[in-house]
Steps between C-alpha positions, in 0.01 A plus 500: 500500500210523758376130634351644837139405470501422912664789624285837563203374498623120796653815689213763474231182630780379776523904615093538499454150700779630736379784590125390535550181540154275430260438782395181349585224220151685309680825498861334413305387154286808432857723506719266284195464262489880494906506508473233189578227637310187343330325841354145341441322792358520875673748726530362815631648841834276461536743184478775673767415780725403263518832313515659879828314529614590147378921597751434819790356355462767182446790797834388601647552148326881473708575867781342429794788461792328291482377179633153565269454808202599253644262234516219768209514638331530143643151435399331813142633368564313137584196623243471714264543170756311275342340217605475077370817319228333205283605237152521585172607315309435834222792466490512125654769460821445347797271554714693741780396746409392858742423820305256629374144505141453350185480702681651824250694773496892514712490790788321262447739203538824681788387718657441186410807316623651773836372502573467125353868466675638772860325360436618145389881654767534692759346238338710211479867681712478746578330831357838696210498340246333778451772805244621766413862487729736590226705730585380853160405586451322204548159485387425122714285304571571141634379140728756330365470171648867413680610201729636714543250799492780753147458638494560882133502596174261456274814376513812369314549834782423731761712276252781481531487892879436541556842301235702682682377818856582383372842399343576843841356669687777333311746635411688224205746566179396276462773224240701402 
């Protein structure tokens, strides 16, 4: 039984805001809009430092190396969002199941998505499954939503380049 409606799409948005994070509380709405996220009130700059907080603290989970660590510092993240899942028909759409309290700002909505998507992604695939490109000079955090669980770069891009640069280390002349 699948009941995951948070978790690839709270860790996708928490990835794209982390690694271009928002210049401004404008922006912060126009990408969680676009991301799906319903924004029904103002967006204000409080908003925006708030999910800057959340983005460091869930940075912290992406680096973190051992599973416990990871699981830790997910939890410090869901308590600091704690609130009783309810049922909501807020947009009209539906009645679906929310992790929030009602009528919270932006800010509070995607530090919560955040944490509850990043806890049921990481419990669901697979405690390994939240990385940063495996290309040195790549910084560019990523959701494992694989089949397999074994993805190691941001891009296509960036593995395209790690194999052209393994090739060239073993020296093998070009053909042709």
């Amino acid at each position: 039984m699948h009941l995951n409606p948070y978790g690839e799409d709270a860790v996708n948005l928490a990835a794209d805001l982390a690694n271009r994070r928002p210049a401004d509380a404008g922006e912060l709405a126009d990408r969680c809009r676009a991301a799906g996220v319903a924004v029904e009130g103002p967006v204000t700059p409080d908003d925006l430092d708030r999910v800057a907080a959340s983005l460091d603290a869930w940075e912290k989970v992406v680096d973190a190396t051992a599973e416990h660590e990871r699981a830790a510092l997910v939890n410090a993240m869901l308590a600091a969002a704690a609130a009783h899942p309810r049922m909501t028909n807020h947009v009209g759409t539906g009645w679906h199941l929310h992790y929030r309290d009602e009528d919270q700002p932006l800010g509070a909505v995607v530090s919560s998505l955040i944490s509850v998507g990043t806890a049921l992604h990481l419990a669901g695939r697979g405690m390994h499954r939240l990385s940063r490109c495996a290309v040195t000079e790549c910084t560019t955090i990523f959701a494992d939503t694989s089949r397999t669980g074994r993805q190691r770069y941001c891009s296509q891009r960036c593995a395209n380049r790690d194999a052209v640069r393994r090739h060239r280390a073993r020296g093998v002349p070009p053909t042709g």
